[in-house]
mmJSON file of the N, C-alpha and C atoms, coordinates in Angstrom:
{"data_MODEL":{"atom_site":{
"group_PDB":["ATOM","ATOM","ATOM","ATOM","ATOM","ATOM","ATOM","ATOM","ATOM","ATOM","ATOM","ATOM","ATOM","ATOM","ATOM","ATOM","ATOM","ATOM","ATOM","ATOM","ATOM","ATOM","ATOM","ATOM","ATOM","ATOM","ATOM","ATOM","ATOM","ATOM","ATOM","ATOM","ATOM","ATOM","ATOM","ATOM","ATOM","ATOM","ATOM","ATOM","ATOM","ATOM","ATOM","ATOM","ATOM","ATOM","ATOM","ATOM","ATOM","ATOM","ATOM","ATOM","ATOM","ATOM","ATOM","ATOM","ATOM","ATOM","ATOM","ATOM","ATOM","ATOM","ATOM","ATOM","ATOM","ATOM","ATOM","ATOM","ATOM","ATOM","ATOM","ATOM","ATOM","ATOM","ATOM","ATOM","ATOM","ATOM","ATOM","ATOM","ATOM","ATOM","ATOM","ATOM","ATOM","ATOM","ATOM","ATOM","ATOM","ATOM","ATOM","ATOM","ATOM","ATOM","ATOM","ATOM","ATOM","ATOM","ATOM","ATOM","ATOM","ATOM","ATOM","ATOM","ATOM","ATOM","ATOM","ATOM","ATOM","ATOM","ATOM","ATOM","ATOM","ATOM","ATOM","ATOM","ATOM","ATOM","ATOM","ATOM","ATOM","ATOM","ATOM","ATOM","ATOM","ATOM","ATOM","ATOM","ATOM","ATOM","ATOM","ATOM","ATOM","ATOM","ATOM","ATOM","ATOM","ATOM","ATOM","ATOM","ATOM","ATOM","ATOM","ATOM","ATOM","ATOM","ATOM","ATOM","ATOM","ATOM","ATOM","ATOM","ATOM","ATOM","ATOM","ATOM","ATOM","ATOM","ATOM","ATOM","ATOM","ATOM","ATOM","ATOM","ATOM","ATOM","ATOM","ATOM","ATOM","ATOM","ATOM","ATOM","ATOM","ATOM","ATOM","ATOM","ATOM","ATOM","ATOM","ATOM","ATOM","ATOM","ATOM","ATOM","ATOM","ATOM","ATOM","ATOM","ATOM","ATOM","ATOM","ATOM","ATOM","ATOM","ATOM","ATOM","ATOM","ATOM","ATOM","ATOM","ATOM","ATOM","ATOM","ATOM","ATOM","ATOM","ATOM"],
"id":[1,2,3,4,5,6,7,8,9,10,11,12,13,14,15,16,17,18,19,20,21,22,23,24,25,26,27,28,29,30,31,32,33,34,35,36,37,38,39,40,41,42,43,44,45,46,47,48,49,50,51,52,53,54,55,56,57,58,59,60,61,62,63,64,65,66,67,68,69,70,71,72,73,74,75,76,77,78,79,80,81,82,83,84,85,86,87,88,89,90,91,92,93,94,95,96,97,98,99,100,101,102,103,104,105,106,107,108,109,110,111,112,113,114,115,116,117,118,119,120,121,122,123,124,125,126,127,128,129,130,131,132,133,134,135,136,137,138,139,140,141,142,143,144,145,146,147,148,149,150,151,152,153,154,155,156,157,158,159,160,161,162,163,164,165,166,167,168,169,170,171,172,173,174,175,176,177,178,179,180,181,182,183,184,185,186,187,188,189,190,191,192,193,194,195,196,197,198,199,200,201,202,203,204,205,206,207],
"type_symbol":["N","C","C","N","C","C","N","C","C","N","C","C","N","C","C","N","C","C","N","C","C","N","C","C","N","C","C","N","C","C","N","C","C","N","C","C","N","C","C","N","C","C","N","C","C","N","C","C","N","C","C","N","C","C","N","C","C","N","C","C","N","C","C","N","C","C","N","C","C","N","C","C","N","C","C","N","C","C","N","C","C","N","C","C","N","C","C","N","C","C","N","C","C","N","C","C","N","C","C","N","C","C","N","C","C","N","C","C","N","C","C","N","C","C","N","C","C","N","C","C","N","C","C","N","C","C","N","C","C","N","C","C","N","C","C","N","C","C","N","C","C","N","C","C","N","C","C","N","C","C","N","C","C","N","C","C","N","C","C","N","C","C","N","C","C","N","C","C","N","C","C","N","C","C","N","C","C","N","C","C","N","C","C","N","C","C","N","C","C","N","C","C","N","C","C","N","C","C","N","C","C","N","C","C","N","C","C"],
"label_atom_id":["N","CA","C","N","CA","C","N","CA","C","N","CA","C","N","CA","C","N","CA","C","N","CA","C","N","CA","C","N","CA","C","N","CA","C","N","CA","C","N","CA","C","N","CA","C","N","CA","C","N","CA","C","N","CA","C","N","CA","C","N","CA","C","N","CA","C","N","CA","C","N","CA","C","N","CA","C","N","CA","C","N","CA","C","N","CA","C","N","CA","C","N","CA","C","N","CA","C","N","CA","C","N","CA","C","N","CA","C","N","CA","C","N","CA","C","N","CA","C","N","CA","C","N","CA","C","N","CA","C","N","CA","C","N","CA","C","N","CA","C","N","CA","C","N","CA","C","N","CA","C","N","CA","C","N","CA","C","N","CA","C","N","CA","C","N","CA","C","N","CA","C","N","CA","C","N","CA","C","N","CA","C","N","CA","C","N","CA","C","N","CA","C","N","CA","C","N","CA","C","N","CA","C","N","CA","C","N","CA","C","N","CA","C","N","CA","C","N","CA","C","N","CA","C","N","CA","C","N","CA","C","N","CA","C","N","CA","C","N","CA","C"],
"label_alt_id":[null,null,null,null,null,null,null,null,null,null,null,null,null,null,null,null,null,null,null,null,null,null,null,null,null,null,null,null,null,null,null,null,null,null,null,null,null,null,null,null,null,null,null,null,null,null,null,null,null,null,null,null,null,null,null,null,null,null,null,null,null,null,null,null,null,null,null,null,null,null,null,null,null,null,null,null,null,null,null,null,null,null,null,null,null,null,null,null,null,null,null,null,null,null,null,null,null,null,null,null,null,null,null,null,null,null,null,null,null,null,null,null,null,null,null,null,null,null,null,null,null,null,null,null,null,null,null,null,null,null,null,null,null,null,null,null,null,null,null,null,null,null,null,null,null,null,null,null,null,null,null,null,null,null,null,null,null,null,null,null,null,null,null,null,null,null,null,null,null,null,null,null,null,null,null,null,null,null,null,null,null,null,null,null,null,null,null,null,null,null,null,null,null,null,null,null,null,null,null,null,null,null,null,null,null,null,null],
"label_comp_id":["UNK","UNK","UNK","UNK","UNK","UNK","UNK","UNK","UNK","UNK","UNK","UNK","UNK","UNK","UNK","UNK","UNK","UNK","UNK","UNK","UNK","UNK","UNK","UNK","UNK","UNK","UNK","UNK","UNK","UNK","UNK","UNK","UNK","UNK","UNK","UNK","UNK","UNK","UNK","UNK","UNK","UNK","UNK","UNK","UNK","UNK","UNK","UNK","UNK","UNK","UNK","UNK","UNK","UNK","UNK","UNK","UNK","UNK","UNK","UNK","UNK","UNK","UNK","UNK","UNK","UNK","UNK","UNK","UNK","UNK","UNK","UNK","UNK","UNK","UNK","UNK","UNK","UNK","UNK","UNK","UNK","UNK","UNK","UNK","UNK","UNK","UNK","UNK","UNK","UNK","UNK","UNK","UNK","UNK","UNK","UNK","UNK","UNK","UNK","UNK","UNK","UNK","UNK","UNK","UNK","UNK","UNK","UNK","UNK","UNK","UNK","UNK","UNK","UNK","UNK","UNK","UNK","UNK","UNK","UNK","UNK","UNK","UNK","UNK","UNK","UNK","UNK","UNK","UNK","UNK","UNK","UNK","UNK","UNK","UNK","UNK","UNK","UNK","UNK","UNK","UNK","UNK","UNK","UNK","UNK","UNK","UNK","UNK","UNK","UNK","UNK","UNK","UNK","UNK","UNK","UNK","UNK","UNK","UNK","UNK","UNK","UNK","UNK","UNK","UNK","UNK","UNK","UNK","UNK","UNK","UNK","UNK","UNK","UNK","UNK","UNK","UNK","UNK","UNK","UNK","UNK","UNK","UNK","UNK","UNK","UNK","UNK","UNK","UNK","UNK","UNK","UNK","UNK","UNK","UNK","UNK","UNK","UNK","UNK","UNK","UNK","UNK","UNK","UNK","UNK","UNK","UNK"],
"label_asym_id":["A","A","A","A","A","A","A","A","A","A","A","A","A","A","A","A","A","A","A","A","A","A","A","A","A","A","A","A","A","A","A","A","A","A","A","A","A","A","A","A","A","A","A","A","A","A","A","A","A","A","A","A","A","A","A","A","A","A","A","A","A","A","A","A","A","A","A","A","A","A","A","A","A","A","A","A","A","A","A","A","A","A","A","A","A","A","A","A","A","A","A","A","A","A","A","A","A","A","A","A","A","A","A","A","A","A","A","A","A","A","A","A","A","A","A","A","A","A","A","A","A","A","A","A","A","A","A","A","A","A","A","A","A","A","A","A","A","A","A","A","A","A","A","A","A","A","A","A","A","A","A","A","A","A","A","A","A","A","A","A","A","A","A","A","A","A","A","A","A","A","A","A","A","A","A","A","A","A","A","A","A","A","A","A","A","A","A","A","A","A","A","A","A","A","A","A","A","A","A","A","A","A","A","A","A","A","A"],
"label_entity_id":["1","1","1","1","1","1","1","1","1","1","1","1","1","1","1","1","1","1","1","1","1","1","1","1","1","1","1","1","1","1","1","1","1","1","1","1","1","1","1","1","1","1","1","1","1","1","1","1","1","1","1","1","1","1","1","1","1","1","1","1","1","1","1","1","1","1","1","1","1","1","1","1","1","1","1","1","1","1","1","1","1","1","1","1","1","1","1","1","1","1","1","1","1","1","1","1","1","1","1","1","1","1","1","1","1","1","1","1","1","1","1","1","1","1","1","1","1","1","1","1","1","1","1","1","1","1","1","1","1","1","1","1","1","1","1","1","1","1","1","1","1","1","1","1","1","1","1","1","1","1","1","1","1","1","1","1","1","1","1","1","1","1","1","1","1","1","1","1","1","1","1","1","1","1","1","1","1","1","1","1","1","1","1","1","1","1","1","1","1","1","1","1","1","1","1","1","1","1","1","1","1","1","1","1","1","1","1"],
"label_seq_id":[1,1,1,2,2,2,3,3,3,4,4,4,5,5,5,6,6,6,7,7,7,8,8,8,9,9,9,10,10,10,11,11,11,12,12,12,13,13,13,14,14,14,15,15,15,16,16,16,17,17,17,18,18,18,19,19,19,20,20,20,21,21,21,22,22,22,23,23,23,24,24,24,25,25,25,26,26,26,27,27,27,28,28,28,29,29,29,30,30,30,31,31,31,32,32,32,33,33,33,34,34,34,35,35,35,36,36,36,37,37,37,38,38,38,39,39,39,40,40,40,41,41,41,42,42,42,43,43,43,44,44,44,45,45,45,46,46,46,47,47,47,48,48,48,49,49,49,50,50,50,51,51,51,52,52,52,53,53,53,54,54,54,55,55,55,56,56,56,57,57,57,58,58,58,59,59,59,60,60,60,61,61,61,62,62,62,63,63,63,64,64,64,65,65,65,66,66,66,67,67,67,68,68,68,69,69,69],
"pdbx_PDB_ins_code":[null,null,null,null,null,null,null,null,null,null,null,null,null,null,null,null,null,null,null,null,null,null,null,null,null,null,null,null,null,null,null,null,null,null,null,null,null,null,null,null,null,null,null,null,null,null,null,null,null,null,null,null,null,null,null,null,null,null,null,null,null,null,null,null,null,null,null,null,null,null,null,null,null,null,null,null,null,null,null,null,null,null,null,null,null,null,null,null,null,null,null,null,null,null,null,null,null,null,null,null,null,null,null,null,null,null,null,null,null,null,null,null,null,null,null,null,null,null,null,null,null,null,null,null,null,null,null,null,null,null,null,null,null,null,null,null,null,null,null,null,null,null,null,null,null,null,null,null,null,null,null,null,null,null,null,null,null,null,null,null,null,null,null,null,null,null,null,null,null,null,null,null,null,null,null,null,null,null,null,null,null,null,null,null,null,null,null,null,null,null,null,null,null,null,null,null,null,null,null,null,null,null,null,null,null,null,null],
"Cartn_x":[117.478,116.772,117.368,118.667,118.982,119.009,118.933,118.84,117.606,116.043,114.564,114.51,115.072,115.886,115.969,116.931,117.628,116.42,115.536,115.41,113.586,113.758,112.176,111.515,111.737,110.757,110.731,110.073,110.086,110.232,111.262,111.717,111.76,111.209,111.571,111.543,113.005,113.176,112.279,111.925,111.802,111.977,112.988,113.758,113.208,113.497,113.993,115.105,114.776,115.906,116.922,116.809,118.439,119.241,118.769,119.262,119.95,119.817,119.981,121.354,122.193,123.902,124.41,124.19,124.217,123.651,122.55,121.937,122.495,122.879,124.238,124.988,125.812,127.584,126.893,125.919,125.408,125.407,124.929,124.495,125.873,126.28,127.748,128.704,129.385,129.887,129.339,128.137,127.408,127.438,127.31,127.717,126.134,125.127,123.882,123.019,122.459,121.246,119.516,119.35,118.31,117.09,115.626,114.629,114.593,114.748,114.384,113.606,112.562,111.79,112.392,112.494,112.719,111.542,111.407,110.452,110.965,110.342,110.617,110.759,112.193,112.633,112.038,111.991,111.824,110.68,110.222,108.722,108.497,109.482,109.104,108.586,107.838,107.047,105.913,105.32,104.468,103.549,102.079,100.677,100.333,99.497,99.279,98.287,97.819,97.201,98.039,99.304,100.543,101.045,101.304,102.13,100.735,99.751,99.186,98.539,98.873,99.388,100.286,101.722,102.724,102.495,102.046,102.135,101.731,100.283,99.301,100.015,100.901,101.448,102.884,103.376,104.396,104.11,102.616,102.205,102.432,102.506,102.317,103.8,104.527,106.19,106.03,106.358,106.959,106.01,105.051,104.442,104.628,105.285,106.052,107.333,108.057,109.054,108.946,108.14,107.441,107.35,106.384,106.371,107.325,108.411,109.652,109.92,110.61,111.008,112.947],
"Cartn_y":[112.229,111.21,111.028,110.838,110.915,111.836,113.04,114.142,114.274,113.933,113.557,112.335,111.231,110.274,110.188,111.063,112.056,112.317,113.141,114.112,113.32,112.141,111.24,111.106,111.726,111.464,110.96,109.312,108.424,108.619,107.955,108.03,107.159,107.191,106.088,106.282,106.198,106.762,105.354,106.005,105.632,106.036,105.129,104.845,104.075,104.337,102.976,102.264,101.029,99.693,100.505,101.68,101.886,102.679,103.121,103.711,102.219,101.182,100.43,100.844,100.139,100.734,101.464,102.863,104.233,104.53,103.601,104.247,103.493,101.906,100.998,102.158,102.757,102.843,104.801,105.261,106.806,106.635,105.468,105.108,104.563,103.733,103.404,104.561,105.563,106.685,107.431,107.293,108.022,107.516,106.391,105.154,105.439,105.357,104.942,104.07,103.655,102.292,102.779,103.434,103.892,103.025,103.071,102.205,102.572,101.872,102.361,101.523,102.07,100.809,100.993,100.203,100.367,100.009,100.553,100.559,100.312,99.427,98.92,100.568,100.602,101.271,101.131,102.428,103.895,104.449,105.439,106.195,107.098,108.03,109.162,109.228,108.053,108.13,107.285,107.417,106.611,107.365,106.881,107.803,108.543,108.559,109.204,108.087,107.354,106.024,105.461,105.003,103.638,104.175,105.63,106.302,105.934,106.043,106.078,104.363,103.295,101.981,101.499,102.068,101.946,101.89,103.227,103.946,103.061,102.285,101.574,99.925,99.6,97.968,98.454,99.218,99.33,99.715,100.48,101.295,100.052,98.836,97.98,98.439,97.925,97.61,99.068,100.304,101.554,101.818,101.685,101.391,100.597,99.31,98.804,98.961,99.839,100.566,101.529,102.152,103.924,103.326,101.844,101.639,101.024,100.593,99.678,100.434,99.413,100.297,100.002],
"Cartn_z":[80.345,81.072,82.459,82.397,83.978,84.887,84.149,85.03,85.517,84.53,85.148,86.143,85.967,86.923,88.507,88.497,89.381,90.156,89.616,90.057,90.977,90.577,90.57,90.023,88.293,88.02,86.382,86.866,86.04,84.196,83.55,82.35,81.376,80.14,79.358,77.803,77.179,76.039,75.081,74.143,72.96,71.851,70.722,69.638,68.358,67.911,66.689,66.767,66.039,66.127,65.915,64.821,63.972,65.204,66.399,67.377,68.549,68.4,69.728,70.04,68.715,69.032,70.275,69.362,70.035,71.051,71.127,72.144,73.678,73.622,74.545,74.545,73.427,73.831,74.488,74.22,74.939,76.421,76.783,77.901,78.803,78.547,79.05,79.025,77.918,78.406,79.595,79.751,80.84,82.127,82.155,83.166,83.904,82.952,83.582,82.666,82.797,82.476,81.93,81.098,81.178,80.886,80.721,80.26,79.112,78.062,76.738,76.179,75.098,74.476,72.752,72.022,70.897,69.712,68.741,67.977,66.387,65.823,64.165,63.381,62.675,62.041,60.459,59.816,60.297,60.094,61.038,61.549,60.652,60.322,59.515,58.311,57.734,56.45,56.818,58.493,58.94,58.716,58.268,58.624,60.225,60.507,62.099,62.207,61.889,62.114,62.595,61.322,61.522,63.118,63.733,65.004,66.056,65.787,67.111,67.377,66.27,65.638,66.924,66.008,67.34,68.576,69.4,70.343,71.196,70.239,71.162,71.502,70.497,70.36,71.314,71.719,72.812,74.319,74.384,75.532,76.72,76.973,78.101,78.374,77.476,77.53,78.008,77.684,78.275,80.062,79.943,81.292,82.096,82.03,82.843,83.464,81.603,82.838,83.456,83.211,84.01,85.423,85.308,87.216,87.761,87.379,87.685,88.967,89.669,90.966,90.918],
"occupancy":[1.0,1.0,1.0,1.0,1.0,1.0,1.0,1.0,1.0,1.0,1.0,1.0,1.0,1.0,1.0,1.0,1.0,1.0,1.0,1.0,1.0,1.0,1.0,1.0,1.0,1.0,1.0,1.0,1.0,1.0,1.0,1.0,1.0,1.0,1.0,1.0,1.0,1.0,1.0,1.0,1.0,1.0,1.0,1.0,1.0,1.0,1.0,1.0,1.0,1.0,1.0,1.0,1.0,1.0,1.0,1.0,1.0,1.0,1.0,1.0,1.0,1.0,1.0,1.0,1.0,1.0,1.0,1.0,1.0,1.0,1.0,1.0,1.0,1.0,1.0,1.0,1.0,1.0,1.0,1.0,1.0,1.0,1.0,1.0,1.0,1.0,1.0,1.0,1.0,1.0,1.0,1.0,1.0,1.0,1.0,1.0,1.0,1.0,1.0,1.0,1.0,1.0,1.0,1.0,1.0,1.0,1.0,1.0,1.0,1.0,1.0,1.0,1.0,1.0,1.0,1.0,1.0,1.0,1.0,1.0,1.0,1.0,1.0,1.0,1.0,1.0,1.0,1.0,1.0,1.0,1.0,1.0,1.0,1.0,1.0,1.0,1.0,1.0,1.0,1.0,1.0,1.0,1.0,1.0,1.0,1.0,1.0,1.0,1.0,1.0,1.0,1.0,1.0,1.0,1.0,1.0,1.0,1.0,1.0,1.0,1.0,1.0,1.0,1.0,1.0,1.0,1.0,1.0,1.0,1.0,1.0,1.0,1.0,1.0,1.0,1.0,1.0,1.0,1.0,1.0,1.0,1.0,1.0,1.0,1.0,1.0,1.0,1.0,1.0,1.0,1.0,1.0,1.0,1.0,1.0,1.0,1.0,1.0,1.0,1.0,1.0,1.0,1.0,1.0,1.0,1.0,1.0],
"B_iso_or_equiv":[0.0,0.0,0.0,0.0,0.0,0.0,0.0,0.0,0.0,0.0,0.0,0.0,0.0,0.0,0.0,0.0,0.0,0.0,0.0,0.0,0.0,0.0,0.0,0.0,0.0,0.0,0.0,0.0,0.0,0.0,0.0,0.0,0.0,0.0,0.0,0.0,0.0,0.0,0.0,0.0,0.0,0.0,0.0,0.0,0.0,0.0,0.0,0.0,0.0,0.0,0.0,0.0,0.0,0.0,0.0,0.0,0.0,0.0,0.0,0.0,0.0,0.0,0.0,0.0,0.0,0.0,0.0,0.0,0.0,0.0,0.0,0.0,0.0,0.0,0.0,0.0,0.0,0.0,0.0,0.0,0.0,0.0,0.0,0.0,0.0,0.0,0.0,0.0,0.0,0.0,0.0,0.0,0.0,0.0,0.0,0.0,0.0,0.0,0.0,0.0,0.0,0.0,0.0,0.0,0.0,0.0,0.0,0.0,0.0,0.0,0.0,0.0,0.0,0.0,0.0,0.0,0.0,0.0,0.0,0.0,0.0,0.0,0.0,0.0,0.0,0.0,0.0,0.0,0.0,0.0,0.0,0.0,0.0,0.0,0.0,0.0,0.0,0.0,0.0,0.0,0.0,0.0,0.0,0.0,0.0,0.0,0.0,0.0,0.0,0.0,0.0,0.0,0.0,0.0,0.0,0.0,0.0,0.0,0.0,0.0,0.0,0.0,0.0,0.0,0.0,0.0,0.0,0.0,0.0,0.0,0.0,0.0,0.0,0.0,0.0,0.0,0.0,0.0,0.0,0.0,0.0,0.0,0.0,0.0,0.0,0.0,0.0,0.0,0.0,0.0,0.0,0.0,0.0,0.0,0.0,0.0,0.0,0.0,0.0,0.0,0.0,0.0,0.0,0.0,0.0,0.0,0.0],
"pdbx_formal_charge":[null,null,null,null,null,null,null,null,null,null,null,null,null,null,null,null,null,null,null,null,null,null,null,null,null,null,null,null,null,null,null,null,null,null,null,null,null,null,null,null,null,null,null,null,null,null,null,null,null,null,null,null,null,null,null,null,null,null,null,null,null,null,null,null,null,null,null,null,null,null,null,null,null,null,null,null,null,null,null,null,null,null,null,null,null,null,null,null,null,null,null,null,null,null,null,null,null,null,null,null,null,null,null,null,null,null,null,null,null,null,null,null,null,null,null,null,null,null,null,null,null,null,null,null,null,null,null,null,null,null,null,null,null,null,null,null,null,null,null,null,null,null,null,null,null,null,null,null,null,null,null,null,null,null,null,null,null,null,null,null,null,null,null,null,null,null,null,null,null,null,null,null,null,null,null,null,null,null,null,null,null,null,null,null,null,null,null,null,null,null,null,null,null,null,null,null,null,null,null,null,null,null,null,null,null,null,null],
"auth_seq_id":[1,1,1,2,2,2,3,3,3,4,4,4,5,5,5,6,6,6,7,7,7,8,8,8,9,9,9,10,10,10,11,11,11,12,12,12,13,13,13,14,14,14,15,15,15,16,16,16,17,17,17,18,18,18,19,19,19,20,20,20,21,21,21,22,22,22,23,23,23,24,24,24,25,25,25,26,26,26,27,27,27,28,28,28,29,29,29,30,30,30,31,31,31,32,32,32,33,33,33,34,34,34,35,35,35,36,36,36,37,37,37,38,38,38,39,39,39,40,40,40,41,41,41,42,42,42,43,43,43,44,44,44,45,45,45,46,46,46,47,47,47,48,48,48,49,49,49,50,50,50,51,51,51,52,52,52,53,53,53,54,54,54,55,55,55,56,56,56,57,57,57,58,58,58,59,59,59,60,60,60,61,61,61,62,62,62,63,63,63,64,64,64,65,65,65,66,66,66,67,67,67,68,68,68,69,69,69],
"auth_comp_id":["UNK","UNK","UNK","UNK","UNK","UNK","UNK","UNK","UNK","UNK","UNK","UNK","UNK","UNK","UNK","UNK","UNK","UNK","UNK","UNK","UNK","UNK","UNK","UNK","UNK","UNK","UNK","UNK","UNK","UNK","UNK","UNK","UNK","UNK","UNK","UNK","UNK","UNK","UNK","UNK","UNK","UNK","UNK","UNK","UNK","UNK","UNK","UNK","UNK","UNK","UNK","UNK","UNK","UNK","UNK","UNK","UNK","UNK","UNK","UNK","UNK","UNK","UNK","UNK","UNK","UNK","UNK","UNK","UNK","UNK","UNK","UNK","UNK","UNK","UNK","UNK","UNK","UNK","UNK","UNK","UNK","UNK","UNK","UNK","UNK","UNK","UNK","UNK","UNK","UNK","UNK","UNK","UNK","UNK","UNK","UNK","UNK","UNK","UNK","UNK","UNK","UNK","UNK","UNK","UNK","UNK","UNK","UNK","UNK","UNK","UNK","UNK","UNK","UNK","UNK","UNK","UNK","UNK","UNK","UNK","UNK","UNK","UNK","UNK","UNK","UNK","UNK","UNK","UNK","UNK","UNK","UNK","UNK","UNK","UNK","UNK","UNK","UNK","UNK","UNK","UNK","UNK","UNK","UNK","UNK","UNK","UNK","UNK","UNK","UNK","UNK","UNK","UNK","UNK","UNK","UNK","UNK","UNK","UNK","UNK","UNK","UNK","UNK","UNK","UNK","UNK","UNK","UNK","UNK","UNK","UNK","UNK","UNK","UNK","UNK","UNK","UNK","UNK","UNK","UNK","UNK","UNK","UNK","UNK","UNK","UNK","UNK","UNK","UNK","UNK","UNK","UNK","UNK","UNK","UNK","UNK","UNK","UNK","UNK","UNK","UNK","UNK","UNK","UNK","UNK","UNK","UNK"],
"auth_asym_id":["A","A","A","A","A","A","A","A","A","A","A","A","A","A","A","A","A","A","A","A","A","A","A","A","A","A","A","A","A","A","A","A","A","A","A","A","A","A","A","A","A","A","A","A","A","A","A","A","A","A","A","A","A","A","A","A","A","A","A","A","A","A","A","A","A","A","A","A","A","A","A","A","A","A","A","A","A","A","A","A","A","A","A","A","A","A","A","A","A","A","A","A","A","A","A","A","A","A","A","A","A","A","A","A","A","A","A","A","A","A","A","A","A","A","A","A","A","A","A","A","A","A","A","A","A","A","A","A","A","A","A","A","A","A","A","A","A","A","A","A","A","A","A","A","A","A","A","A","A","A","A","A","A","A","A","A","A","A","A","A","A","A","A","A","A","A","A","A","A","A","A","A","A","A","A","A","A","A","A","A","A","A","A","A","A","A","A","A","A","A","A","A","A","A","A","A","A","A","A","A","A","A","A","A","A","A","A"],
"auth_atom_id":["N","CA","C","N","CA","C","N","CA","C","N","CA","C","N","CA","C","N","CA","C","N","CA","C","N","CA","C","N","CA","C","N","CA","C","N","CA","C","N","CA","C","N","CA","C","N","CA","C","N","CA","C","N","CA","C","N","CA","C","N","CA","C","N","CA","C","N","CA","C","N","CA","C","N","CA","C","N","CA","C","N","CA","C","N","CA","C","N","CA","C","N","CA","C","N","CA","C","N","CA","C","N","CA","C","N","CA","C","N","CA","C","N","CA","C","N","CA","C","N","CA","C","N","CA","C","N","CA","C","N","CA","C","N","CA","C","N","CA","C","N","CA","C","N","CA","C","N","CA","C","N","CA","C","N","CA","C","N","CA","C","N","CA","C","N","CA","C","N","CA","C","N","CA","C","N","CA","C","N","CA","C","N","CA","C","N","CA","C","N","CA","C","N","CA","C","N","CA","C","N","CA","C","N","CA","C","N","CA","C","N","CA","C","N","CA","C","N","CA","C","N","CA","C","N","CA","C","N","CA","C","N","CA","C","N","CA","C","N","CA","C"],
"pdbx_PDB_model_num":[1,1,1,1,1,1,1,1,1,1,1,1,1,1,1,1,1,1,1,1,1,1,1,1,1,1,1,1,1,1,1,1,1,1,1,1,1,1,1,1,1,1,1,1,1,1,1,1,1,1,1,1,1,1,1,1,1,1,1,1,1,1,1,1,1,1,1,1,1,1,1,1,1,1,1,1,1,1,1,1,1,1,1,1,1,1,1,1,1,1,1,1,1,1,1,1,1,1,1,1,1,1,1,1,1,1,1,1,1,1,1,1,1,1,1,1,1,1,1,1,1,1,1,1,1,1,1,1,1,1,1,1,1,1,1,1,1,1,1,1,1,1,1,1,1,1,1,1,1,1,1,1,1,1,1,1,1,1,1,1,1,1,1,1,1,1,1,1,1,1,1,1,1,1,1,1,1,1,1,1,1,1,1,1,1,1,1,1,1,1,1,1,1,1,1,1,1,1,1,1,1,1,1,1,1,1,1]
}}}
């Protein structure tokens, strides 16, 4: 992500809750700040309904940070 960053062009991870931790102390070793959105844990026994569900109940939040300046 910071290297797309870097480079201009806009980033924004998305996770699950069970990642927030890791995903603070990834970011601080790195000594950068990324946009991340986090998402109710866990996906992988979701339908493709329940994912495109999600996709649609977070899309404002990750698009706001896509335009963040």
């Amino acid at each position: 992500m910071a290297d797309l960053e870097a480079r201009g062009i806009p980033t924004v991870g998305v996770a699950t809750t069970e990642f927030i931790e890791g995903a603070a102390a990834g970011a601080k070793s790195l000594g950068i700040d990324p946009a991340l959105v986090f998402v109710r844990h866990p996906i992988q026994d979701r339908t493709d309904d329940e994912l495109k569900q999600l996709a649609d109940d977070h899309f404002e939040a990750i698009l706001a940070l896509m335009v963040q300046e």
